[in-house]
Residue frames as a rotation matrix with the C-alpha (Angstrom) as fourth column:
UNK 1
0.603 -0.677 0.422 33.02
-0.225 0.363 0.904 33.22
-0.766 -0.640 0.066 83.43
UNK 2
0.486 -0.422 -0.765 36.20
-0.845 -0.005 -0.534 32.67
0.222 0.907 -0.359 81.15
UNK 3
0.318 -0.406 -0.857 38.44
-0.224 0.846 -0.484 30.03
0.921 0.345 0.178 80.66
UNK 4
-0.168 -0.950 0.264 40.66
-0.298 -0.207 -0.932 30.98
0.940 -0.235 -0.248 83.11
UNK 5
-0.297 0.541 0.787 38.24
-0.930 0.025 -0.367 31.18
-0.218 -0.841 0.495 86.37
UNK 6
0.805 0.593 -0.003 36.13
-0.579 0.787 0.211 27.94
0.128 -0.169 0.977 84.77
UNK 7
0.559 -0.387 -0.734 39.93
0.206 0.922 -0.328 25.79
0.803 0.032 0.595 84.90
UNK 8
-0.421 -0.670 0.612 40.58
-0.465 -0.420 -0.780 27.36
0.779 -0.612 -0.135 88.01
UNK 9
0.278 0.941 0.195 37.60
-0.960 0.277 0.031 25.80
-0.025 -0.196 0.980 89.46
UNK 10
0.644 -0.048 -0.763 37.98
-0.679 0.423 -0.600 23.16
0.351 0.905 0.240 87.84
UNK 11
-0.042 -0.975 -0.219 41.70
-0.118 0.223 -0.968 22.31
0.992 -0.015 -0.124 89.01
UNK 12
-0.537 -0.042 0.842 40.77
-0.775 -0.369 -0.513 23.04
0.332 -0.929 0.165 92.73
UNK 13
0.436 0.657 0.615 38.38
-0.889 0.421 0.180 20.05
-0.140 -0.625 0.768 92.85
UNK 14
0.273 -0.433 -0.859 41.05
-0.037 0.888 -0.459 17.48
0.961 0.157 0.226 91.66
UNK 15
0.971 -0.205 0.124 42.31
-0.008 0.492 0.871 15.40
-0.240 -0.846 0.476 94.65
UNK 16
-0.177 -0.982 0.073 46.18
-0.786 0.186 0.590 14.60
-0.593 0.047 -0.804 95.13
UNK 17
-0.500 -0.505 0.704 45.92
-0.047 0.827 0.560 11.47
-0.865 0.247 -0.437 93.18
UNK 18
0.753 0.583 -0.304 44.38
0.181 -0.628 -0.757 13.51
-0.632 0.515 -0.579 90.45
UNK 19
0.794 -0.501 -0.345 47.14
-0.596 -0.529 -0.604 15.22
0.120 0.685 -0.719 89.68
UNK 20
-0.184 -0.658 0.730 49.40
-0.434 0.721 0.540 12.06
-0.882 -0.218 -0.418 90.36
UNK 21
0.270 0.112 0.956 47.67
0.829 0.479 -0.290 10.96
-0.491 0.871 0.037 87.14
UNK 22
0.990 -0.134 -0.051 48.28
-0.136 -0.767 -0.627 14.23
0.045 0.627 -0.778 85.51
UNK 23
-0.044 -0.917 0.396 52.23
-0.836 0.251 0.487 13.50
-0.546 -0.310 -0.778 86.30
UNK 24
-0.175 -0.123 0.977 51.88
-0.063 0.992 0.113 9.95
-0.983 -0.041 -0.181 84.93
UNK 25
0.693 0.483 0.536 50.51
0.450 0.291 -0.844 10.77
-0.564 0.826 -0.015 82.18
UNK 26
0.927 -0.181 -0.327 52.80
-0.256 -0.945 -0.201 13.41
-0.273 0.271 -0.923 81.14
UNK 27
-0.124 -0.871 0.474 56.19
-0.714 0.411 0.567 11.74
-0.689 -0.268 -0.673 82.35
UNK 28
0.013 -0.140 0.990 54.58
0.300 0.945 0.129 8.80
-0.954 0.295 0.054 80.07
UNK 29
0.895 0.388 -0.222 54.09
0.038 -0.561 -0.827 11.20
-0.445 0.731 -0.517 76.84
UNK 30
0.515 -0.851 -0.105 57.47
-0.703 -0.489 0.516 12.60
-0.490 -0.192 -0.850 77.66
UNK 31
-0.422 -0.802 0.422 59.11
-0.250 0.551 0.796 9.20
-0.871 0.231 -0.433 77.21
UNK 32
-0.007 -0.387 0.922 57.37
0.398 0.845 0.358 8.61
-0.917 0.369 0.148 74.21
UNK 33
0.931 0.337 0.141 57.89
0.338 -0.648 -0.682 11.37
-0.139 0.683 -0.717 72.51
UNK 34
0.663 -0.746 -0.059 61.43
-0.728 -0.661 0.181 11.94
-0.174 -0.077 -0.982 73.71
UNK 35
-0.241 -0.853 0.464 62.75
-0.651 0.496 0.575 8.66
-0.720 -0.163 -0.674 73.70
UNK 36
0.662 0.736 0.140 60.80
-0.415 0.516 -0.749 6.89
-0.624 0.438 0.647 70.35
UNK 37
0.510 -0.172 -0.843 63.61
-0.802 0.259 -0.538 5.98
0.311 0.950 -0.006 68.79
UNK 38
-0.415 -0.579 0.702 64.91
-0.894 0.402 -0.197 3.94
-0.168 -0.709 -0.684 71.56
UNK 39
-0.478 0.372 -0.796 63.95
-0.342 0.756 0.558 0.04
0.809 0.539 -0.234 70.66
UNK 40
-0.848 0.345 -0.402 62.84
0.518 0.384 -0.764 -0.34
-0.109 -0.857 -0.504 74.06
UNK 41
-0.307 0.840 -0.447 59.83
-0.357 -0.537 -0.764 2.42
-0.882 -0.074 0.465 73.81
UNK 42
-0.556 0.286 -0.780 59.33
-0.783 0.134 0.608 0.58
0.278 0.949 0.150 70.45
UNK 43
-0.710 0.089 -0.698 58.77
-0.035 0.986 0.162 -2.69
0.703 0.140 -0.697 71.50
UNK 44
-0.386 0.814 -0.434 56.32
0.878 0.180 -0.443 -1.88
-0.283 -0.552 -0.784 74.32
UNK 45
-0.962 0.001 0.273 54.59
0.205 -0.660 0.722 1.15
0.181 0.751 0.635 72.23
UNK 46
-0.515 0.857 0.007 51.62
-0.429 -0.265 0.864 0.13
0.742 0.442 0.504 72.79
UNK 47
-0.013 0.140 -0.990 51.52
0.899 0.436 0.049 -0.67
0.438 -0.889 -0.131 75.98
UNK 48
-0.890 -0.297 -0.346 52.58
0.393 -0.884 -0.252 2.89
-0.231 -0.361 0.904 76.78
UNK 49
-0.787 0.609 -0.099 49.88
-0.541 -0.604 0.586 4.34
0.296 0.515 0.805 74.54
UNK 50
-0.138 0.953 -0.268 47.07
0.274 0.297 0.915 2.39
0.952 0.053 -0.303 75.89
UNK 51
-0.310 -0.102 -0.945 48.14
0.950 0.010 -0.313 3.38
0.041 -0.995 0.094 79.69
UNK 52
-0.944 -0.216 -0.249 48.23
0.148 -0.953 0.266 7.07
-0.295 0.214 0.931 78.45
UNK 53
-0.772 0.621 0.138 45.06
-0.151 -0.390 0.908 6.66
0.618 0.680 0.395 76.99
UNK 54
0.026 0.358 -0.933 43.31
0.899 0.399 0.178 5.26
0.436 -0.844 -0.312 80.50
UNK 55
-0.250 -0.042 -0.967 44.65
0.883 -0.420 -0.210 8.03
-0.398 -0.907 0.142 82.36
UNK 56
-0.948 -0.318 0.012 43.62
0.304 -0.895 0.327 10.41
-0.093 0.313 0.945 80.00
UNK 57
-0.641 0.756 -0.136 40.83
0.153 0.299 0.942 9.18
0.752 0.583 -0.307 80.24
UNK 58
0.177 0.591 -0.787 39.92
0.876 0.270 0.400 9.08
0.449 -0.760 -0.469 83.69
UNK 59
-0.641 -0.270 -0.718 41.18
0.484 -0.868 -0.106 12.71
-0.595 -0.416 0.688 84.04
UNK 60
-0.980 0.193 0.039 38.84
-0.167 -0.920 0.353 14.08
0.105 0.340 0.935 81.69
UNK 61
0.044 0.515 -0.856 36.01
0.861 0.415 0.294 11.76
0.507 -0.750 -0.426 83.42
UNK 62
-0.023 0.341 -0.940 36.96
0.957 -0.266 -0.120 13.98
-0.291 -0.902 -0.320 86.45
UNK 63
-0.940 -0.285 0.190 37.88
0.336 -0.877 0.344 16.86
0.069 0.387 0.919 84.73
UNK 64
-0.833 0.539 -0.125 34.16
-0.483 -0.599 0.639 17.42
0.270 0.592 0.759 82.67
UNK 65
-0.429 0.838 -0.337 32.02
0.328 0.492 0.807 14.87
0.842 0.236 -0.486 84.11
UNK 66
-0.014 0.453 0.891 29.47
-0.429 -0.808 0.404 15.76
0.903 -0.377 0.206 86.43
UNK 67
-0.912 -0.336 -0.236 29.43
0.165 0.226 -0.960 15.84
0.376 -0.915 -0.150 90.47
């Protein structure tokens, strides 16, 4: 099996609020990657980056862990 078929799989057993965290997480990357010089994504920095790091977590939880 390659990549391709095993994250097809894969993708098919996420749930809608699965990929609602995939979205969340992204959209939160997005802003701090797009908007870091903005004193507002400064000052809560780390607030961002620990959320981001939760949901990235719990997606790769569902992602690789086992059913």
């Amino acid at each position: 099996m390659g990549i391709v078929e095993w994250s097809e799989k894969k993708i098919r057993n996420l749930s809608i609020w699965e990929f609602a965290l995939v979205k969340i997480t992204l959209v939160l990357v997005g802003i701090m990657i797009g908007a870091y010089l903005s004193t507002f994504v400064q000052q809560y920095a780390l607030y961002f980056v620990t959320v981001i790091a939760v949901l990235y977590a719990v997606l790769l939880y569902r992602v690789f862990g086992k059913k």
